[in-house]
ROLOZA-99269 format. One record per residue (C-alpha): residue number from 1; residue in one letter; z, y, x. Coordinates in nm, 2 decimals, padded with zeros to 4 digits, m for minus. Layout:
# ROLOZA-99269
NODE     i   aa       pz       py       px
NODE   NUM    A        Z        Y        X
...
# end
This chain:
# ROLOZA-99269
NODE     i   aa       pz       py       px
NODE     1    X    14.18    11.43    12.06
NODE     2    X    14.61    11.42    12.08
NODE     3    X    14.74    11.52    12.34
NODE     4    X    15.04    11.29    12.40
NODE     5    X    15.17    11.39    12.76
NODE     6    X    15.47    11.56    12.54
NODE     7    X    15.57    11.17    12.43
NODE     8    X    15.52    11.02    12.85
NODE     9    X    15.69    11.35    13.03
NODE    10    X    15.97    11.46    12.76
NODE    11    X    16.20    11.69    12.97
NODE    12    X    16.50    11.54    12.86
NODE    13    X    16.58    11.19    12.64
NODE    14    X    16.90    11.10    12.41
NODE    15    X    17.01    10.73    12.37
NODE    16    X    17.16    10.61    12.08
NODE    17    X    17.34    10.31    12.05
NODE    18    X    17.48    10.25    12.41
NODE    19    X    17.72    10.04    12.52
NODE    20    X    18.05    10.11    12.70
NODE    21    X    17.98    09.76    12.89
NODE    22    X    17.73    09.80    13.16
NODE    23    X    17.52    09.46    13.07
NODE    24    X    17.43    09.53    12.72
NODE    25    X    17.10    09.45    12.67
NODE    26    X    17.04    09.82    12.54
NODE    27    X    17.19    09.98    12.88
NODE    28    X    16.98    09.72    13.05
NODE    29    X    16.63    09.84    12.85
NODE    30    X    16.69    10.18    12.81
NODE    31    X    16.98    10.35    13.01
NODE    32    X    16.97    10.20    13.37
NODE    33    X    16.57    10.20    13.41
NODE    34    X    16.60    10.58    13.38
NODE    35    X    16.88    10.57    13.67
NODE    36    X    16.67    10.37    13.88
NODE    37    X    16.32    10.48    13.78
NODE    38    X    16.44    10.88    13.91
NODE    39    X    16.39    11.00    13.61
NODE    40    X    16.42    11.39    13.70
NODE    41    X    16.44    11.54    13.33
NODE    42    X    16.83    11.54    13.17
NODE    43    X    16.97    11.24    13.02
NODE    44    X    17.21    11.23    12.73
NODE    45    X    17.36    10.93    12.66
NODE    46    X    17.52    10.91    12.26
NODE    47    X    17.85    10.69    12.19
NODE    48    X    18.12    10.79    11.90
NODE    49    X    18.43    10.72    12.18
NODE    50    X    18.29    10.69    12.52
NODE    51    X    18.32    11.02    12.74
NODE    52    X    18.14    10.88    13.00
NODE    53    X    17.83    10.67    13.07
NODE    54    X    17.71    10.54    13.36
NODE    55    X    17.83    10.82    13.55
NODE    56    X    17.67    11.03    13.28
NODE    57    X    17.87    11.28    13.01
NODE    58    X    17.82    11.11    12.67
NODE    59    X    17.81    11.29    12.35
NODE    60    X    17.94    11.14    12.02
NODE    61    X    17.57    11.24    11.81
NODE    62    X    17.27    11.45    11.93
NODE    63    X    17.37    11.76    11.75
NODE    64    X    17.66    11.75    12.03
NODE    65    X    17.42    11.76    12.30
NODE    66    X    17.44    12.09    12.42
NODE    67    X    17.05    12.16    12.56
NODE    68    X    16.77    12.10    12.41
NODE    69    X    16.61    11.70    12.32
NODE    70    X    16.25    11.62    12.41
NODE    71    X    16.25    11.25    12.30
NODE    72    X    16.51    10.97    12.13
NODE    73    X    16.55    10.65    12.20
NODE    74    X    16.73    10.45    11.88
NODE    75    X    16.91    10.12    11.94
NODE    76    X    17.14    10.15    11.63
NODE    77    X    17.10    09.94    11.29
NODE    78    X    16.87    09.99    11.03
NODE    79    X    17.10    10.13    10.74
NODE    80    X    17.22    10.39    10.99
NODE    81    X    16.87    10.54    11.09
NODE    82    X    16.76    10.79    10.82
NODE    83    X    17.14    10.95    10.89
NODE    84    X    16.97    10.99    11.25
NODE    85    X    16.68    11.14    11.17
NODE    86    X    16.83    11.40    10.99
NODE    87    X    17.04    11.50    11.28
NODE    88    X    16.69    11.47    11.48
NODE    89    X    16.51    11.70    11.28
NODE    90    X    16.85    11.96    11.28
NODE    91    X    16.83    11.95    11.63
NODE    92    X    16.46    12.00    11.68
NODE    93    X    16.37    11.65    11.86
NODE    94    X    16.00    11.61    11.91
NODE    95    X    15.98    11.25    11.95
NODE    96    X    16.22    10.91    11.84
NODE    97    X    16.14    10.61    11.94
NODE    98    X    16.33    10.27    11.72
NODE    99    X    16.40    09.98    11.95
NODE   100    X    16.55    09.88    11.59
NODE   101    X    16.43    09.67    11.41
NODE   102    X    16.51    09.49    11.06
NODE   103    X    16.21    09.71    10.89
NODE   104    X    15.90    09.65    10.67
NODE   105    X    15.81    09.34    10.96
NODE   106    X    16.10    09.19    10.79
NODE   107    X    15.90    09.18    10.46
NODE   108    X    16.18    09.27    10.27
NODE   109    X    16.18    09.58    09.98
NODE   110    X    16.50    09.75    10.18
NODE   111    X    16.35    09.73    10.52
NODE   112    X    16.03    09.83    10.37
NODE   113    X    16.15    10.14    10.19
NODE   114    X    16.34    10.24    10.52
NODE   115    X    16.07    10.28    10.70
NODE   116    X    15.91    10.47    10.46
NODE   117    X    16.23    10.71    10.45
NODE   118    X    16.25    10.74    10.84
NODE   119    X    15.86    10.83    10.86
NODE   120    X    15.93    11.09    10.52
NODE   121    X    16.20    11.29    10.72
NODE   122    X    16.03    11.30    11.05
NODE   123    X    15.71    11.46    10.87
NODE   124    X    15.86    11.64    10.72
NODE   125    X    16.07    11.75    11.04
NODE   126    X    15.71    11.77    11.28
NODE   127    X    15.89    11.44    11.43
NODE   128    X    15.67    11.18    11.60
NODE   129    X    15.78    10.86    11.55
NODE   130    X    15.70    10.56    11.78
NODE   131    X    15.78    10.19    11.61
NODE   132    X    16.01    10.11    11.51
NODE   133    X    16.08    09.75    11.60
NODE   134    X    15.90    09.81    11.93
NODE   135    X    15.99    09.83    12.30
NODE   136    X    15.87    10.25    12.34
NODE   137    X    15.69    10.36    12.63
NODE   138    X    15.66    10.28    13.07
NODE   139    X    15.51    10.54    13.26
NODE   140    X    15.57    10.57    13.64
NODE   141    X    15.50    10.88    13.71
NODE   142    X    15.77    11.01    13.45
NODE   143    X    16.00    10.80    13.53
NODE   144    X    16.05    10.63    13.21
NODE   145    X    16.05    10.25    13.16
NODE   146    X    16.21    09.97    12.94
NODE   147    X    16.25    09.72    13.19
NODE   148    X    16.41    09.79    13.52
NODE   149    X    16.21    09.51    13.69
NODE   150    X    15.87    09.71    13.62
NODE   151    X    15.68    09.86    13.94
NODE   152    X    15.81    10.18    14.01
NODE   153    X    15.39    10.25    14.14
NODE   154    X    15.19    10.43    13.88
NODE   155    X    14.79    10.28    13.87
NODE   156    X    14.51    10.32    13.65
NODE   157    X    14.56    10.06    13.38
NODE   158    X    14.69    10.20    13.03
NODE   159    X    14.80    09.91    12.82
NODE   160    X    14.87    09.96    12.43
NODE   161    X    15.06    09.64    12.29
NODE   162    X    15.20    09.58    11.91
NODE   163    X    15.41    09.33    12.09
NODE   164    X    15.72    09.43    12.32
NODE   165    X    15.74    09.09    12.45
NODE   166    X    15.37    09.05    12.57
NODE   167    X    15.40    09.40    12.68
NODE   168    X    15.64    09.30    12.95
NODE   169    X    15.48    09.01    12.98
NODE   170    X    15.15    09.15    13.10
NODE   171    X    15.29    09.40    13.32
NODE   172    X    15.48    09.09    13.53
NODE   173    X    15.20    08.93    13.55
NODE   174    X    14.99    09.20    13.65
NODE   175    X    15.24    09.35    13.92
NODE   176    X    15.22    09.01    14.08
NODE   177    X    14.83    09.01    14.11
NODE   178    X    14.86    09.38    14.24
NODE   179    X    14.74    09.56    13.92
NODE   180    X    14.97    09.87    13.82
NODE   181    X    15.00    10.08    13.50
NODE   182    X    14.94    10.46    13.46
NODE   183    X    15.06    10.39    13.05
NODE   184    X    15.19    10.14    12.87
NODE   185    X    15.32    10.17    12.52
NODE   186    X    15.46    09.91    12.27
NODE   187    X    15.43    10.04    11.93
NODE   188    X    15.54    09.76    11.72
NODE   189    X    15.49    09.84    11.30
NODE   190    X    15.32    10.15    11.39
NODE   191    X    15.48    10.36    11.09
NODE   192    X    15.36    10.72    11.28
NODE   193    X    15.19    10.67    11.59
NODE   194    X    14.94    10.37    11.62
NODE   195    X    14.69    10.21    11.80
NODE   196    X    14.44    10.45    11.74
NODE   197    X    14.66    10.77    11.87
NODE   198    X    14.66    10.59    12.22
NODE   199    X    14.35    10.46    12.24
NODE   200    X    14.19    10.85    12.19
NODE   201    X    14.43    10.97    12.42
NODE   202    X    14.38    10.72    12.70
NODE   203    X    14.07    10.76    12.63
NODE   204    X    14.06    11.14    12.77
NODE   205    X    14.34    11.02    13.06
NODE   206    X    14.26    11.14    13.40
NODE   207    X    14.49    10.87    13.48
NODE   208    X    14.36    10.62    13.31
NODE   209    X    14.06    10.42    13.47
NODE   210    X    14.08    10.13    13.28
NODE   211    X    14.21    10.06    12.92
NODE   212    X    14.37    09.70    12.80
NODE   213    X    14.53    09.62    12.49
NODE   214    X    14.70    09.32    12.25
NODE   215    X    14.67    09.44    11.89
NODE   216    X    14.75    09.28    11.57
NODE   217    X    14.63    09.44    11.30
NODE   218    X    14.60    09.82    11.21
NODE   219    X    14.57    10.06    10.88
NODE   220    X    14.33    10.28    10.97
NODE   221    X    14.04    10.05    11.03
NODE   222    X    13.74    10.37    11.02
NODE   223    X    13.92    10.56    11.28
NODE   224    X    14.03    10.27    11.49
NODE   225    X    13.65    10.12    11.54
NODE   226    X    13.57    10.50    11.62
NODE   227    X    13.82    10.54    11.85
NODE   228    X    13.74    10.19    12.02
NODE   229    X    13.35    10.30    12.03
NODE   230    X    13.45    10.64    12.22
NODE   231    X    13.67    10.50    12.45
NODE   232    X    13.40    10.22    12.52
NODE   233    X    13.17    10.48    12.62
NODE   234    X    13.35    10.60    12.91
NODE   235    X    13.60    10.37    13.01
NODE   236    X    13.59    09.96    13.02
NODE   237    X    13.83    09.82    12.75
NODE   238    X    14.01    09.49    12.72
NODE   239    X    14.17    09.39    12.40
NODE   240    X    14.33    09.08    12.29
NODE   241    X    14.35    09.02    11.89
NODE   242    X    14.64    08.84    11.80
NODE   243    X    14.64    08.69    11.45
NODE   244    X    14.34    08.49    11.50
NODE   245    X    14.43    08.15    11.34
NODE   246    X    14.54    08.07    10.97
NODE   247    X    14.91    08.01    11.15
NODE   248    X    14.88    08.34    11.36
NODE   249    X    14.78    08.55    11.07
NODE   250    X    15.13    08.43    10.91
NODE   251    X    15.31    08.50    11.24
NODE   252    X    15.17    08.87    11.26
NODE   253    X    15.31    08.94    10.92
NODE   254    X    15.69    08.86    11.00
NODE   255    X    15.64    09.02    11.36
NODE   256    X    15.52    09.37    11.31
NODE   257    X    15.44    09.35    10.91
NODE   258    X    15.02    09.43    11.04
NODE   259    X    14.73    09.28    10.87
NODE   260    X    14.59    09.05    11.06
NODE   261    X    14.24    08.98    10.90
NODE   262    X    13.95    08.78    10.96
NODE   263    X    13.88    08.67    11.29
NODE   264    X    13.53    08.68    11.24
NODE   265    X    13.50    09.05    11.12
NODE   266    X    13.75    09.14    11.42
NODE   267    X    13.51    08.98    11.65
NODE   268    X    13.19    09.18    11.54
NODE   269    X    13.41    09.48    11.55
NODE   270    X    13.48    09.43    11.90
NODE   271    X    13.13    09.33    11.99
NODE   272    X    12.96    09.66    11.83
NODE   273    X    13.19    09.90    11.97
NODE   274    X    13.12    09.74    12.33
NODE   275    X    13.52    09.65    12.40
NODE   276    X    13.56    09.31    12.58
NODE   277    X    13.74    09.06    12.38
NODE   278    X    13.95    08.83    12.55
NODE   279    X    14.20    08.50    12.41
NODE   280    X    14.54    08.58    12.62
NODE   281    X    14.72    08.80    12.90
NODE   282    X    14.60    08.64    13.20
NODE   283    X    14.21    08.68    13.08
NODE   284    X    14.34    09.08    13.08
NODE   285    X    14.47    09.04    13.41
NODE   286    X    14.16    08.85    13.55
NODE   287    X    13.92    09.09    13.36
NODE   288    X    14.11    09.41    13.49
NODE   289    X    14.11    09.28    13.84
NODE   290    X    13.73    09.27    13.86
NODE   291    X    13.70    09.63    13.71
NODE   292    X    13.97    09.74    13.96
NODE   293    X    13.79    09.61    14.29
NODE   294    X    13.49    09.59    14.26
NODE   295    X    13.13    09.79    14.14
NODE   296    X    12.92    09.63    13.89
NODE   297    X    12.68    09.32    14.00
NODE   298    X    12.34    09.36    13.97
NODE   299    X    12.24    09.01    13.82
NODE   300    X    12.39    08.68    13.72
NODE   301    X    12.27    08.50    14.04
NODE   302    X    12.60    08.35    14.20
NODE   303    X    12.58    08.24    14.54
NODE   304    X    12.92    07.95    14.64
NODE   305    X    13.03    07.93    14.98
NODE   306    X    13.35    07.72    15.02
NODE   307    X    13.53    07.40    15.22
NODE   308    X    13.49    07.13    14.98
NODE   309    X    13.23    06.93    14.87
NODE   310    X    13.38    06.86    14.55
NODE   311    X    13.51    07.21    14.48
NODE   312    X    13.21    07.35    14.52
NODE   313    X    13.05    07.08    14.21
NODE   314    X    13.31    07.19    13.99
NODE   315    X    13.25    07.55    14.09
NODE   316    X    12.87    07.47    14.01
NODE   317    X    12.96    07.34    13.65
NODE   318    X    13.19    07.60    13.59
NODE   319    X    12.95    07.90    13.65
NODE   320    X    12.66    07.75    13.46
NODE   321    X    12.87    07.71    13.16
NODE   322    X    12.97    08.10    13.13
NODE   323    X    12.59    08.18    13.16
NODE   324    X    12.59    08.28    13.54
NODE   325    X    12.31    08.14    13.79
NODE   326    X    12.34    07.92    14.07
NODE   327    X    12.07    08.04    14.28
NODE   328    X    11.80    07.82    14.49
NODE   329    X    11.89    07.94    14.85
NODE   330    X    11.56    08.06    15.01
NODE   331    X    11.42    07.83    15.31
NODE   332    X    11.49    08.12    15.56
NODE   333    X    11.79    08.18    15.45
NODE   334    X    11.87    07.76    15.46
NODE   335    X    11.72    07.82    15.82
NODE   336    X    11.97    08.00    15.92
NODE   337    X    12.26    07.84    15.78
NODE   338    X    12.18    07.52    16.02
NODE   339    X    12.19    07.76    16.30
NODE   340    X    12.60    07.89    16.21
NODE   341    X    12.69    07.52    16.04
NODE   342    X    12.52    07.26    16.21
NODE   343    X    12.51    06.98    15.92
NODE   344    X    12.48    06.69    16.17
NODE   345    X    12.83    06.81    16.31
NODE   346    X    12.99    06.71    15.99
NODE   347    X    12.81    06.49    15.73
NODE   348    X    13.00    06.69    15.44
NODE   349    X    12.86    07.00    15.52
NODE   350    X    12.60    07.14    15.30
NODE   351    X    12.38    07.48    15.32
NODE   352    X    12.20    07.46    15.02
NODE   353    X    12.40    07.65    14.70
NODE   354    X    12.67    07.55    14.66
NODE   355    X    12.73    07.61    15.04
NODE   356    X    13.02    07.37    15.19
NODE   357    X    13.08    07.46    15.51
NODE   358    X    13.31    07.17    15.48
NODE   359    X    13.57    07.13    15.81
NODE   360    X    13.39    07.41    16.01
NODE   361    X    13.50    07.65    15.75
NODE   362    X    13.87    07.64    15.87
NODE   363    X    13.67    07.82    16.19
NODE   364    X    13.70    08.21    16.12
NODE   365    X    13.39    08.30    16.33
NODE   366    X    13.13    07.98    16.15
NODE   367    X    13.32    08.13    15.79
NODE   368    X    13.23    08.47    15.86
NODE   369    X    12.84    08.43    15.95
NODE   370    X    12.80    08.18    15.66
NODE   371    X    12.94    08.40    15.41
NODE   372    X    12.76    08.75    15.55
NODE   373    X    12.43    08.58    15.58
NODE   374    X    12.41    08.42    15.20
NODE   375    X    12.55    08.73    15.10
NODE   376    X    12.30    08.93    15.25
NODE   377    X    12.03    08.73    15.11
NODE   378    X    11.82    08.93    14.87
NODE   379    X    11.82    08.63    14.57
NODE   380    X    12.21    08.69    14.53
NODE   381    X    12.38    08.92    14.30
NODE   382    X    12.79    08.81    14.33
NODE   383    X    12.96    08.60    14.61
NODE   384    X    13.26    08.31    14.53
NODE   385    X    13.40    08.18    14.78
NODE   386    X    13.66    07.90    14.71
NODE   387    X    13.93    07.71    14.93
NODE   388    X    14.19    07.43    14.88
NODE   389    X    14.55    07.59    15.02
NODE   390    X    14.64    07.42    15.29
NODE   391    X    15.01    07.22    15.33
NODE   392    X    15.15    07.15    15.70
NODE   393    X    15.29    07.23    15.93
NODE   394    X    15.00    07.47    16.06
NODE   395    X    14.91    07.54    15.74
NODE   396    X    15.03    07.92    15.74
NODE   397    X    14.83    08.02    16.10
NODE   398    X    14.52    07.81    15.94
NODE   399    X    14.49    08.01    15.60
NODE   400    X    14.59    08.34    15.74
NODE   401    X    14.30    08.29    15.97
NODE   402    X    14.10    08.25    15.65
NODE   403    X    14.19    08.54    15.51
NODE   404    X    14.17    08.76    15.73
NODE   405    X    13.86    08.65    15.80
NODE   406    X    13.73    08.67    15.46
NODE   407    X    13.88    09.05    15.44
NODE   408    X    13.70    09.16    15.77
NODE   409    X    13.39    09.01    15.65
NODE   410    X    13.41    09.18    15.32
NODE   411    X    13.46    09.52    15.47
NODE   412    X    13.08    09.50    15.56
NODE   413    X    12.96    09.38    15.23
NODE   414    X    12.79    09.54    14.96
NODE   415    X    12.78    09.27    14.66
NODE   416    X    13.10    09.20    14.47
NODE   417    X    13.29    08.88    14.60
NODE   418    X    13.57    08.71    14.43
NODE   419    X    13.74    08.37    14.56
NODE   420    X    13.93    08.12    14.41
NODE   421    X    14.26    07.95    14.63
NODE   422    X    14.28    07.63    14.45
NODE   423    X    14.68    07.48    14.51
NODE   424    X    14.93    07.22    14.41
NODE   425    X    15.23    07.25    14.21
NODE   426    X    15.40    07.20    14.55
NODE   427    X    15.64    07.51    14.59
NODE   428    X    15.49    07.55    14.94
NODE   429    X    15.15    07.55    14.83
NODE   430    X    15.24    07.85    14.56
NODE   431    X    15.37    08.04    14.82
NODE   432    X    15.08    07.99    15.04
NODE   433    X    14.91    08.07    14.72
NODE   434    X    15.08    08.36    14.61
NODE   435    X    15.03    08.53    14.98
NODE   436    X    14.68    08.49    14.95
NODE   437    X    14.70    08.68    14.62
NODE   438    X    14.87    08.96    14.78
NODE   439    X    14.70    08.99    15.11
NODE   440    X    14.32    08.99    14.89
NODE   441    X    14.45    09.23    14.67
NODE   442    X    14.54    09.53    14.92
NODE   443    X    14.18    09.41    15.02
NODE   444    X    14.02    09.48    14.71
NODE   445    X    13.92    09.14    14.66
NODE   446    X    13.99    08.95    14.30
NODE   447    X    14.13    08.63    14.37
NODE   448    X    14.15    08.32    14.07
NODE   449    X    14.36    08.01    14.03
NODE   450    X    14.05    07.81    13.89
NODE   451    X    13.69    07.83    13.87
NODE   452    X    13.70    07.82    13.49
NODE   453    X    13.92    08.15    13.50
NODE   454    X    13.72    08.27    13.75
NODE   455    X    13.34    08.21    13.62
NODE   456    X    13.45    08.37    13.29
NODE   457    X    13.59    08.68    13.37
NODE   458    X    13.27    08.72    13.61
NODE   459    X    13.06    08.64    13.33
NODE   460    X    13.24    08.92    13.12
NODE   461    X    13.23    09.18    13.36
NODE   462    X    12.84    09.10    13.46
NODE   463    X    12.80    09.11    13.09
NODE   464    X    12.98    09.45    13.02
NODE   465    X    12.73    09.63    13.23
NODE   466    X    12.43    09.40    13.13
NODE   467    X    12.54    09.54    12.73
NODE   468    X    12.56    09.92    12.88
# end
């Protein structure tokens, strides 16, 4: 298998095409995520005039530099590049990276053939390239990122992505649900190192728990379906195919110049190696959450316990149509529900599955018994819980109490549980929202904006380990 760790902790990195004005957009990507990230190995910033960059010494080309270059990042035109990799391969580089784009994902014979130049040289000068047209690599622990907004905490998520844009993308909106990255790599037209390099080596990753990734399209098909079937047997793997329609095929072409192909043949590919095919980023996210948290469920038999009569229907509908089970609550176990949630007390409470608890929810003591007892009931395999977010002024004491009650009771648990916060577009009740979100995920537990989202990601994840 490759061992890349020379490409995610090069000792020292070049960057070509810099700025002298602090807000370019290739200072922003490239030069001040280094500053910030602490990246400890030597940085060598390249300008023709500029002396000085970023309080760093700049050098007019690499061969100036006077130590020795690990890895190059390129932000210059396209017509300038093989001139680059010559100096590259003078001064012994190991790896180049093109942000540049304006190559064979253009489609046209010039951009086409200087690809094929670049890729020529560095062969022939035991270069690695990565790209070009692609946003290069994040990794935490190195220090090394493209965005300075990215979590500066490494995790166990390694994410390979054609697509620089959904790459940043994904890690947003994973930070925010409190999923970090070990890896991530955007390789955009793939003229050297491709999805299947990554995927082996992630594959053998101590760091590397869980592996997503948004492809579209590849030129080694053999060794990409073996490298997704390896990786598959050791490690749970997410992908996203982009490309899928008639109009996305045609998109894939002018983005990273990939062939796309059929849908269907992408779809049994995925399905024999065992690698979990989602539809868009947020599926990753609420896929990679569930693997993150929480150990694998032991049947599809889904006990609901939430405040909401109405919630708890729609959660009903949702989980029958991803395949999971609703289970009959036992009489005992009904039994003992009247004894925590009397239903005479409220006339919208319910103990039967869906459980509403209705009004007596909001009380963290009732919450906690109802949701320990149906949990520890032998006919259920995965606990949802659900609740509306709360606006008022005593909203924030009310679903904190919730929470934390939720949390505490979950500490004593052994079945996976997952919960869904159902809110308004009201800017209070998304930041209600969003600190639920944070609060269950230092908790371990996965929480979901819908029931849809959630019932199929739990269907998925029961489903992985029903296939294994």
């Amino acid at each position: 298998m490759p061992d890349l760790d020379y490409i995610f902790y090069p000792n020292s990195i070049a960057i070509v095409g810099l700025s002298r004005s602090p807000g370019s957009y290739v200072n922003h990507f490239y030069l001040n995520p280094l500053i910030r990230f602490g990246y400890k190995g030597d940085i060598y910033p390249i300008h023709p005039t500029a002396s000085e960059l970023a309080g760093l010494k700049a050098y007019p080309s690499v061969l100036d530099v006077p130590g020795p270059i690990d890895h190059v990042i390129c932000a210059i035109k396209a017509t300038s590049t093989p001139g680059l990799m010559k100096e590259c391969v003078a001064k012994g580089v190991k790896t180049i990276h093109f942000f540049t784009s304006g190559f064979s994902e253009s489609g046209e014979k010039e951009g086409i053939r200087l690809e094929k130049e670049i890729t020529e040289i560095a062969h022939q000068g035991n270069i690695r390239v990565l790209g070009p047209n692609c946003m290069g690599l994040y990794c935490p622990g190195s220090g090394i990122s493209y965005e300075p907004s990215f979590p500066r905490e490494s995790g166990n998520v390694a994410f390979l992505c054609q697509s620089g844009g959904n790459s940043i993308q994904l890690v947003h909106i994973a930070g925010g649900r409190g999923i970090h990255f070990s890896k991530v790599v955007s390789y955009g037209n793939a003229s050297d190192l491709n999805e299947s390099d990554f995927l082996e080596y992630f594959t053998h990753d101590p760091q590397t728990k869980i592996i997503v990734g948004y492809v579209e399209g590849t030129r080694q098909g053999k060794r990409f379906i073996s490298a997704l079937r390896k990786a598959a047997m050791v490690k749970p793997v997410i992908m996203v195919k982009g490309g899928v329609t008639k109009a996305g095929t045609k998109a894939v072409a002018s983005h990273t110049g990939a062939l796309a192909g059929s849908s269907a043949i992408w779809e049994s590919l995925f399905r024999q190696a065992g690698i979990i095919q989602v539809c868009d980023l947020e599926e990753i996210v609420d896929l990679t959450l569930l693997f993150q948290h929480l150990q694998p469920s032991k049947g599809r038999r889904i006990g609901i316990v939430g405040i909401g009569g109405g919630s708890s229907v729609l959660a009903t509908d949702s989980c029958e149509r991803e395949r999971l089970n609703i289970a009959e609550f036992a009489p005992e176990l009904i039994e003992k529900l009247k004894e925590i949630v009397p239903t005479e007390v409220d006339p919208g409470t319910s103990v039967r599955n869906p459980a509403d608890i209705s009004a007596q929810g909001w009380n963290p003591d009732t919450f906690s018994k109802a949701l320990e007892t149906i949990a520890n009931h032998n006919g259920i395999d995965f606990i949802i819980t659900h609740v509306n977010v709360p606006l008022g002024p005593s909203a924030d004491e009310l679903i904190n109490q919730h929470i934390d009650s939720l949390i505490k009771t979950k500490q004593r648990l052994t079945k996976p549980i997952a919960t869904v916060a159902l809110r308004s577009d009201i800017p209070e009740a998304i930041n209600n929202a969003i600190g639920i979100q944070e609060k269950c995920a230092r908790a371990g537990i996965p929480v979901f904006s819908s029931f849809d989202r959630a019932a199929r990601a739990i269907s998925r994840f029961i489903g992985y380990y029903e296939a294994r």
